[in-house]
N, C-alpha and C positions, 0 to 999 in steps of 0.2 A: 503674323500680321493678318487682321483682319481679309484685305483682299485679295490673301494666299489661301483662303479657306473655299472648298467647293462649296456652291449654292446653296445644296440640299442639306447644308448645316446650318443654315441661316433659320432661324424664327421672326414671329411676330408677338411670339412670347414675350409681356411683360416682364423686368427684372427691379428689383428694389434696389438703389445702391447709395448707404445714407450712412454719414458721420453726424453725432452731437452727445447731446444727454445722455445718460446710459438708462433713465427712464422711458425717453422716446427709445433709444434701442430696442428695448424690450418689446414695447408698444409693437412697432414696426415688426419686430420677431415674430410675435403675437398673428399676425396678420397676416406675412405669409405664409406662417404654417396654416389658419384656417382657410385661405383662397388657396394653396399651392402653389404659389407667386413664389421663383427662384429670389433671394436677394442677397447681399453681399453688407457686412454691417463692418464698419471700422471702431473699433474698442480702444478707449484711451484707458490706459494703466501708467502709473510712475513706473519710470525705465532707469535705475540706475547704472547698469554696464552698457546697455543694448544689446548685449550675446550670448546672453544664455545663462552666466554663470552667477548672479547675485540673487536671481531668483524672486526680485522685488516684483517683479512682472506677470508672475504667477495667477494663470485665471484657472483653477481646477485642472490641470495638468497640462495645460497648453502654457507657452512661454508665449507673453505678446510679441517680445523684441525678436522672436525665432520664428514660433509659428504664425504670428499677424503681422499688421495689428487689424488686419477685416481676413474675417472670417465668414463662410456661408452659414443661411439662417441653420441648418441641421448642424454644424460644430457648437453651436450653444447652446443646444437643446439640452435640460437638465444635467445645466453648470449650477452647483452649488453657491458661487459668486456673483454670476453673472444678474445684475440685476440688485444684489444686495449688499453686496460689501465691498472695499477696493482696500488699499494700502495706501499709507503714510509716508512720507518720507524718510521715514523711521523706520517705517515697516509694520507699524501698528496697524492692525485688519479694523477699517472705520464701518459703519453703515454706510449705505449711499442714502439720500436724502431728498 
């Protein structure tokens, strides 16, 4: 809990903490990598088991339903997917749009 933490941990450091679009994602990504603004992004992918094992949730080696589904702006940094492709229900790899 936050007011179990000593003082001299505290900041006034800005943080970014943003779910939607996976174009805004990006955008937002974008951003605070160029200011060094910590943020924290929530990534939507079809989840068909939620644990691990079907594998539909797959964003470049990260499992969303395990390792997310918000990850910090440096875990996205030159994801293959992130930003350009998602899954189907099917499974079929679509463009994002």
């Amino acid at each position: 809990q936050l007011t179990n933490q000593p003082t001299n941990q505290l900041t006034n450091q800005p943080t970014i903490y943003a779910c939607g679009p996976e174009p805004m994602l990006v955008a937002l990504r974008r951003l605070c990598r160029e200011r060094t603004i910590p943020g924290q992004l929530s990534v939507e992918r079809y989840m068909k088991c939620g644990f691990g094992i079907c594998g539909q949730c797959a964003l470049d080696g990260y499992l969303v339903c395990q390792d997310g589904p918000v990850f910090d702006v440096e875990q996205l940094d030159g994801l293959r997917d992130f930003g350009h492709a998602h899954r189907s229900a099917t499974g079929r790899r679509l463009p994002i749009r």
